[in-house]
N, C-alpha and C positions, 0 to 999 in steps of 0.2 A: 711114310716109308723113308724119306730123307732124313728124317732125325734117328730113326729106325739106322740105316746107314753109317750117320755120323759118330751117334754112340759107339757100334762095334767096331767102326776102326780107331777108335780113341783108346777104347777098351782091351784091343787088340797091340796097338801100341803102349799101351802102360804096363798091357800083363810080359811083353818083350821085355820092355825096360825091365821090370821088377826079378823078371826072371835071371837075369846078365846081371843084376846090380851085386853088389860083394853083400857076406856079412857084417853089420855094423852093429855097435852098441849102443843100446835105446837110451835117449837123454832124459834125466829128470825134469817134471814139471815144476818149476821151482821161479821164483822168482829173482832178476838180476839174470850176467852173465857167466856160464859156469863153465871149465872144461869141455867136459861132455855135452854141452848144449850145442854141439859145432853142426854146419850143413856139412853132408860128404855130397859130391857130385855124384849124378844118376848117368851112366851110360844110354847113351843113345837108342833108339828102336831101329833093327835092321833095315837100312835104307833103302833094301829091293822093298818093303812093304809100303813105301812108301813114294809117290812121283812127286819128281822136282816140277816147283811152282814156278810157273814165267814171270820173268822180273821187269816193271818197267825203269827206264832212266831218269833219276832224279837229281838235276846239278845242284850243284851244293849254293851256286848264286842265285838259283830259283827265287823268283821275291814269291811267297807263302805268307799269306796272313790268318791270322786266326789259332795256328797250329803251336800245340805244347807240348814240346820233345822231354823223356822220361831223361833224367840221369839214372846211368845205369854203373855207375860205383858199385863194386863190393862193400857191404853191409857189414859191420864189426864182427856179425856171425856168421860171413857168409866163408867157407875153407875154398883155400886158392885150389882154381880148376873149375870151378865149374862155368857155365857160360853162361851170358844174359846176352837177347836180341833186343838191338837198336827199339823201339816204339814212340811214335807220337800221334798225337790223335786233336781232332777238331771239334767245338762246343756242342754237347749233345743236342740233337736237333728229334723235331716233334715232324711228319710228314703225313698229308693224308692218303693210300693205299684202297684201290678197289678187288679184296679179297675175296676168290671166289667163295661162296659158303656163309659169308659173314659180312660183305659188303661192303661200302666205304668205313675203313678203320685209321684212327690215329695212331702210327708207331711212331716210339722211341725208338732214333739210329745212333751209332755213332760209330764214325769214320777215321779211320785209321791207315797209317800205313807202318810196317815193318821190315826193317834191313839189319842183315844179319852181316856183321863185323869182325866175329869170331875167329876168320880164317879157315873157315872150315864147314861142309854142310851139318845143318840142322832144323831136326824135323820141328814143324810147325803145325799142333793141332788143341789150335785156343778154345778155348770155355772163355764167354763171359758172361758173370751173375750179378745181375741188378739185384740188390740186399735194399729194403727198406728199414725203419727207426726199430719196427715191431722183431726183426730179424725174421721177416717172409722173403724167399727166395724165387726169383726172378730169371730165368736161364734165359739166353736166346734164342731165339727161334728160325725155323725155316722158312721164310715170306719173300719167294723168287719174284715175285710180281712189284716186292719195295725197289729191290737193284737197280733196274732201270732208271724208275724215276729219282731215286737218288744220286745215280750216276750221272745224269743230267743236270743235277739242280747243284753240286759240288765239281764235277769236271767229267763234262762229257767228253776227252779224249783220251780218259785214262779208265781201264777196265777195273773195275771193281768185284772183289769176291763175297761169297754172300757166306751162312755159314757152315755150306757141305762142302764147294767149290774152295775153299780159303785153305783146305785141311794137305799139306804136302811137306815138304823137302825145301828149305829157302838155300839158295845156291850164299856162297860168301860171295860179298861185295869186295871188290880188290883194283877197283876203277878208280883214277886219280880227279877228283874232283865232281865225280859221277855217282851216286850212290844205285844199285841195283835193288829198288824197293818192290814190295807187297803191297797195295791196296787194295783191303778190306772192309767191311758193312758191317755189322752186330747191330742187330733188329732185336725188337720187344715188339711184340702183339699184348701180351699182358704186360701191364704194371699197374701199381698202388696208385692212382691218382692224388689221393689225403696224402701222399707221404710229405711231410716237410724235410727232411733230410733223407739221405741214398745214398749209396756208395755202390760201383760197378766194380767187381774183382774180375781181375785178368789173369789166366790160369795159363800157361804157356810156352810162356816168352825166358824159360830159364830152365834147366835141371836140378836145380840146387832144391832140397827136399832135408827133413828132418823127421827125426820118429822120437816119439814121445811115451813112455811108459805115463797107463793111465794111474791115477792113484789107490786101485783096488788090485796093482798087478796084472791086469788082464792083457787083451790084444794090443801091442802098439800103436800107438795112432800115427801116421802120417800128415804131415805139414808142408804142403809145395810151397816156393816161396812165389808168390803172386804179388801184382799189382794194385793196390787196392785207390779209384778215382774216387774223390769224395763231392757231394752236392747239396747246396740248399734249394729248395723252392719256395719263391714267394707267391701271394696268393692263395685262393681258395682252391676247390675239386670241381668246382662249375665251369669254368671257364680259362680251362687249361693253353696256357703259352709258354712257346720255347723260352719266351725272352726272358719269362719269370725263372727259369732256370740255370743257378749261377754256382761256379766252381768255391769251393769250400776255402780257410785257410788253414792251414797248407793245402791245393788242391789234389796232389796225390802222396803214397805209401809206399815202398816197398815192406811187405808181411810176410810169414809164415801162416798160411792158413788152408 
């Protein structure tokens, strides 16, 4: 029922947005940089549909180890206006979980926090998709019973959201020296074991979108621009460890996807 949940108001929010967004003219699939291949910013989803998320206090002198902040630069193709939210995240981690139904399971977590710099509120309601080499897709899931123990074993005095709870309104940060962050969970109950490479897309963290006429003419396609984190794993599918798994190079992307 909670993923049930999370969809419709994603869904609810997207059909907002799409509905408010102006007409624009679909870009060629073409390769290189073109004109017409520009992001136009997507308006926001009416912010009554949406409740602000409690933020906690993050000093900027914090000693944080382990943590890899996104630069968040406009992209040669990205058109000025639109926004991108603060994000960094910590080395994915493997946890064992007592799942009613299924019992002790190994998930994949990864921890995150995000602060919105923009000046402005904006809604927050991520997708993140584990992609393995095969291009099998990997969504996150709902597993209230990982949080706790997560929350515990990375910092017990900071509340963490899971991935129904995470879905609101980030207030703008505007504190000197203070950042007013998000931290959030993205669980995997399923994944590829065999996979030797991975990449986690982050779907979210920006408005900026493109539409693509396909090459037969038909419906446009859509392109949010997303974060995409990259991975190797070393090792076999028997005898699965976090430590065998190591950030790619370059470790992440900003894409169109």
């Amino acid at each position: 029922m909670s993923i049930l949940i999370r969809r419709i108001a994603l869904a609810l929010a997207l059909s907002t947005t799409a509905a408010l967004a102006p007409a624009q003219e679909a870009a060629p699939e073409i390769p290189g940089l073109q004109p017409d291949d520009m992001i136009k910013p997507t308006p926001d989803p009416a912010p009554r549909l949406i409740p602000e998320l409690p933020t906690i206090p993050w000093r900027h002198d914090r000693v944080s180890f382990g943590w890899t902040s996104i630069q968040t630069a406009p992209l040669p193709r990205d058109r000025e206006g639109i926004w991108v939210l603060d994000f960094a995240y910590k080395p994915l981690r493997i946890q064992t979980v007592e799942i009613p139904g299924k019992g002790r399971r190994a998930v994949h977590y990864l921890y995150y926090k995000v602060v919105n710099r923009t000046g402005a509120p904006r809604p927050f309601l991520p997708q993140f998709i584990m992609v393995n080499e095969r291009g099998q897709k990997f969504e996150d899931e709902v597993v209230p019973e990982a949080i706790p123990i997560i929350q515990a074993r990375e910092d017990v005095s900071i509340e963490a959201r899971g991935a129904v709870d995470i879905m609101g309104t980030i207030p703008p940060s505007t504190k000197e020296g203070v950042d007013d962050a998000v931290v959030g969970v993205a669980v995997w109950d399923r994944w590829d074991p065999s996979a030797d490479r991975f990449s986690i897309y982050v779907r979210g963290l920006s408005d900026g979108y493109k539409e693509i006429t396909p090459p037969d003419g038909g419906k446009p396609i859509v392109r949010y621009k997303t974060l995409k984190i990259d991975y190797i794993r070393r090792g076999d599918e028997r005898n699965i460890s976090e430590n065998e798994i190591e950030p790619a190079d370059p470790p992440y992307d900003w894409v169109y996807w």
